[in-house]
C-alpha positions as CSV (number, residue, x, y, z in Angstrom):
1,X,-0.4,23.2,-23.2
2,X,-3.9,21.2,-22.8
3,X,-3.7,18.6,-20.3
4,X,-6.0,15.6,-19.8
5,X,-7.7,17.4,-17.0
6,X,-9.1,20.4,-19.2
7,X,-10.7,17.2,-21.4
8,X,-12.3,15.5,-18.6
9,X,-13.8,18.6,-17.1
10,X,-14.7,19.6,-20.6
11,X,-16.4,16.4,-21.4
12,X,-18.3,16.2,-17.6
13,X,-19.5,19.5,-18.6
14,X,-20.5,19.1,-22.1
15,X,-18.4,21.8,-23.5
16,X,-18.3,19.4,-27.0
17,X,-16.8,22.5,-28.4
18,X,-14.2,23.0,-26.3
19,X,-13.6,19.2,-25.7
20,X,-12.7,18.3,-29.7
21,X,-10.5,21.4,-29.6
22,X,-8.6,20.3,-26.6
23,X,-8.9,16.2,-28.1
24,X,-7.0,17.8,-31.4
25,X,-4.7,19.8,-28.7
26,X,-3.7,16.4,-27.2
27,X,-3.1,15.2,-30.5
28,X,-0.8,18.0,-31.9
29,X,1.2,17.1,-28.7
30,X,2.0,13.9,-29.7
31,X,-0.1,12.0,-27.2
32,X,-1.8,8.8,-28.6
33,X,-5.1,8.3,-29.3
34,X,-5.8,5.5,-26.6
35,X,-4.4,7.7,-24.3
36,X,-6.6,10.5,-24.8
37,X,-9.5,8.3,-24.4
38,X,-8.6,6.3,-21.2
39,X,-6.6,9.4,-19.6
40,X,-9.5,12.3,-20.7
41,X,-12.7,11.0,-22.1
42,X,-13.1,8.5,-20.0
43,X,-12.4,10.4,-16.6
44,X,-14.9,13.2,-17.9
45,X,-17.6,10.6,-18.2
46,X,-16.9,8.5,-14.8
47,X,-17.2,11.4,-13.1
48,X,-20.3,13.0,-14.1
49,X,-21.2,8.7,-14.0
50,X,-21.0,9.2,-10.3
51,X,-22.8,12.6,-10.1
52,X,-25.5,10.9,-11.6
53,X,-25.5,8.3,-9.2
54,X,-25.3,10.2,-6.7
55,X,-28.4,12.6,-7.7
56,X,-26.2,15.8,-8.4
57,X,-27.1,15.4,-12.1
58,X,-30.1,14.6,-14.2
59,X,-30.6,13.1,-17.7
60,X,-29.5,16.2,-19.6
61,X,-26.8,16.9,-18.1
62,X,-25.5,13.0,-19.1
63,X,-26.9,13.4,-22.4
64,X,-24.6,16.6,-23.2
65,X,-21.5,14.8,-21.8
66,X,-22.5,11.8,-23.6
67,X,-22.5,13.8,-26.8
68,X,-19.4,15.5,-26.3
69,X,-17.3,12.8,-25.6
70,X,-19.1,10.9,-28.9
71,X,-17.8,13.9,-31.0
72,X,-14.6,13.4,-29.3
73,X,-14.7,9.5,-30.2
74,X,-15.8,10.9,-33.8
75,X,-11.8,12.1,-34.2
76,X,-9.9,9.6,-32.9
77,X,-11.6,5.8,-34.0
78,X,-10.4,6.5,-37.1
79,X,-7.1,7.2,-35.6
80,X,-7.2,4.0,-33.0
81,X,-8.1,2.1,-36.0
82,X,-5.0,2.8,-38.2
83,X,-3.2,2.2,-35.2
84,X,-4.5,-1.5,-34.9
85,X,-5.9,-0.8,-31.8
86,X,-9.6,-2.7,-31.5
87,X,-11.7,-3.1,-28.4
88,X,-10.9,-5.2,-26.1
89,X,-14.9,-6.9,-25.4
90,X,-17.9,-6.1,-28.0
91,X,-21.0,-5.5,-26.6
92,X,-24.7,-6.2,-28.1
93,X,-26.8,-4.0,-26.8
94,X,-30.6,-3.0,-27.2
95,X,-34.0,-2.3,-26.0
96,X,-36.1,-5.2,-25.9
97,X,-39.1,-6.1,-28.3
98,X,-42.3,-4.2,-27.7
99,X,-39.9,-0.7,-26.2
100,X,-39.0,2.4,-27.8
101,X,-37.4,3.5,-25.2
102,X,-33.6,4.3,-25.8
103,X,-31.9,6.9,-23.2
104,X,-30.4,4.9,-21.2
105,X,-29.4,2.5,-23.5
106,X,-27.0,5.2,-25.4
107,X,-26.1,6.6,-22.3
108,X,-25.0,3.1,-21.7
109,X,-23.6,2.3,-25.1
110,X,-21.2,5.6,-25.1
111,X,-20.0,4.8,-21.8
112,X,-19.1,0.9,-22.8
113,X,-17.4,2.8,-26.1
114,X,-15.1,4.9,-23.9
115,X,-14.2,2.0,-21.8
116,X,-13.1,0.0,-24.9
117,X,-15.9,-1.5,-25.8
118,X,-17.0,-2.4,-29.7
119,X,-20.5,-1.4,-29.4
120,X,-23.4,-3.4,-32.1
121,X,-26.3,-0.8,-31.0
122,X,-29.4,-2.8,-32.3
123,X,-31.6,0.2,-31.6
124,X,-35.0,-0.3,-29.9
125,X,-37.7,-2.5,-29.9
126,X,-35.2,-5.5,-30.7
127,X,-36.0,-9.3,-31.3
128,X,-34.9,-12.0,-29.2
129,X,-33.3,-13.5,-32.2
130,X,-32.0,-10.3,-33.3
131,X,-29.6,-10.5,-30.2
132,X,-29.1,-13.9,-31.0
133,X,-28.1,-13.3,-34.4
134,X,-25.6,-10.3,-33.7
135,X,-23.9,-11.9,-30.5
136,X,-23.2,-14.8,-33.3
137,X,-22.0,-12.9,-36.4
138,X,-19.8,-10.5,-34.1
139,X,-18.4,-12.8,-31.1
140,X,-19.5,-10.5,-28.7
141,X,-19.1,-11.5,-24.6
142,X,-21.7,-9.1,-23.5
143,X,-25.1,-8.6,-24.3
144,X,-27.4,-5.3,-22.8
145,X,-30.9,-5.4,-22.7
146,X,-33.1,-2.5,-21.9
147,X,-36.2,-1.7,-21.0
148,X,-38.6,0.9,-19.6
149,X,-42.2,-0.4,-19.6
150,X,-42.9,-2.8,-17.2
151,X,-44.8,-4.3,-20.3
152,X,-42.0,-5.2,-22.2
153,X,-39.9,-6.7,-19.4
154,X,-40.9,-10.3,-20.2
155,X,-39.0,-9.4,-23.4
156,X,-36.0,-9.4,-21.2
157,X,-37.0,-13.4,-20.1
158,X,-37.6,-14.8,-23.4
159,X,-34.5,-12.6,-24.9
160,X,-32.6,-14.5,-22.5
161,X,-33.9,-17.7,-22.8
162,X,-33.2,-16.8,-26.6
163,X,-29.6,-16.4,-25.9
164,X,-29.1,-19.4,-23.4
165,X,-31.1,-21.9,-25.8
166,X,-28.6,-20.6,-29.1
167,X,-25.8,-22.0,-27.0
168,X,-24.5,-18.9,-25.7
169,X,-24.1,-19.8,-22.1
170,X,-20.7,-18.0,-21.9
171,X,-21.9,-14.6,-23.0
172,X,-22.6,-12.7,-20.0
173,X,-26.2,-10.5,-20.1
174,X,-26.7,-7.3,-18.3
175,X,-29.9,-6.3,-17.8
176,X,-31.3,-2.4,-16.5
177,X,-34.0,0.0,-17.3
178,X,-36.4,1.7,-15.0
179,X,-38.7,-1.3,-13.8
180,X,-36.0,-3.8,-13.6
181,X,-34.6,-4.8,-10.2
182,X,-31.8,-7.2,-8.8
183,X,-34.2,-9.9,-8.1
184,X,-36.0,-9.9,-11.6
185,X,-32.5,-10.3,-12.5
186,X,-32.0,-13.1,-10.9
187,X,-35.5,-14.3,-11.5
188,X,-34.8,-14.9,-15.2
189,X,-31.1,-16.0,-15.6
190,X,-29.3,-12.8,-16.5
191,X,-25.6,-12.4,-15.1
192,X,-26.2,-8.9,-13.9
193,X,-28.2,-5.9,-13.2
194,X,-27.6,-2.4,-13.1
195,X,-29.7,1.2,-12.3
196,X,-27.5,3.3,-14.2
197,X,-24.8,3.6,-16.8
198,X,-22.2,4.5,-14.5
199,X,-22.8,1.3,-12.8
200,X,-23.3,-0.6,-15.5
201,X,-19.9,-0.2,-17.4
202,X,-18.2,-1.4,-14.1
203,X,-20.3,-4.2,-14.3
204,X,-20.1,-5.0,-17.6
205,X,-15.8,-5.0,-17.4
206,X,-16.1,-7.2,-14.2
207,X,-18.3,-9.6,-16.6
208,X,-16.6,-9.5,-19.6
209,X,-13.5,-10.5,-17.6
210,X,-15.4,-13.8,-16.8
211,X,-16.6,-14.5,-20.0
C-alpha cells in the first residue's frame, strides 16, 4: 500500500515518475485529493524547502522537486476542482519590469500552489499596472514581486506604489529576489520580504491571514 511518506520522499527527491505513480496509488485507495496534496506533496516540498535553506541543496535539486510535485498537481486540480474544492488565497505573482529572470519566482509559485494557493503567474518582465490589473480582475490578497538585477529593483517601488495608489492597501506584497533585502523592504512599503521560497510560502500564509 503506498503511504504519504513514499510521496513526500518521492517528490523531495524528484522521482516525478515514481511520485504520479504513487499520487494515482493514493487515489485508487480512496484517499482524497486535498489530502494527497497537504499530507504528501506538500511535506515533499517543505522539506527539501528547508534543505535549501539550510544549504544542503542547490537550485537543481528544487527545480526537479518542483517539477515533480507540478506533474503531481497536473492529476489531481482537475480532481479538487470537481470536488468544489478552490484555494483558499490567490496570489499575483511576477518578475518585475525590465527582469527576465524567473527561477525563483516558479520555485515560489509551485510552492504557494501546494499550499493552496490560486496562482496568476504574470511571467517576467511584468508592468506595474499589469499587477494592478490582475490583483483587480481576480481578488487576489497577495501579490509576489521578483527580481534579480539590482537594476530592476526600483521596479519593485513604483510596482508598489502602483498597487497602493489603485486602492489596494489591503493586499499584502511580498517582495524577494537576489538583491533585495529586509530593509529595502521596508524602504518602499511592501508587507514582507523573503530569501527563499521555503520562507516565502510561510510568509505569504501568515500575510494572507491578515489580509
Amino acid at each position: 500500500m503506498s503511504t504519504f511518506v513514499e510521496l513526500s520522499r518521492a517528490v523531495e527527491g524528484g522521482k516525478r515518475n515514481d511520485a504520479k505513480l504513487l499520487t494515482q496509488a493514493l487515489l485508487e485507495q480512496g484517499i482524497k485529493p486535498l489530502e494527497v496534496v497537504e499530507q504528501g506533496l506538500v511535506p515533499g516540498m517543505s522539506a527539501i524547502g528547508e534543505k535549501f535553506k539550510n544549504n544542503e541543496v542547490f537550485v537543481p535539486e528544487m527545480l526537479i522537486a518542483a517539477r515533480a510535485m507540478k506533474e503531481c498537481m497536473a492529476i489531481l486540480e482537475p480532481l479538487l476542482a470537481d470536488a468544489g474544492i478552490k484555494p483558499k488565497y490567490t496570489a499575483v505573482i511576477g518578475t518585475v519590469q525590465g527582469d527576465l529572470h524567473d527561477i525563483g519566482k516558479n520555485l515560489v509559485a509551485m510552492m504557494l500552489k501546494g499550499a493552496n494557493f490560486g496562482i496568476v503567474d504574470l511571467g517576467t518582465n511584468v508592468a506595474p499596472e499589469k499587477f494592478v490589473a490582475a490583483v483587480q480582475e481576480h481578488g487576489a490578497q497577495l501579490v509576489c514581486l521578483s527580481a534579480l538585477l539590482t537594476t530592476t529593483m526600483p521596479a519593485m517601488r513604483t510596482t508598489v506604489q502602483a498597487v497602493r495608489d489603485a486602492g489596494l492597501a489591503s493586499v499584502k506584497i511580498l517582495v524577494g529576489g537576489a538583491p533585495v533585502t529586509q530593509d529595502f523592504c521596508n524602504e518602499i512599503g511592501a508587507d514582507g520580504y523573503s530569501q527563499d521560497a521555503a520562507s516565502a510560502v510561510n510568509l505569504a500564509l501568515r500575510l494572507a491571514e491578515t489580509y
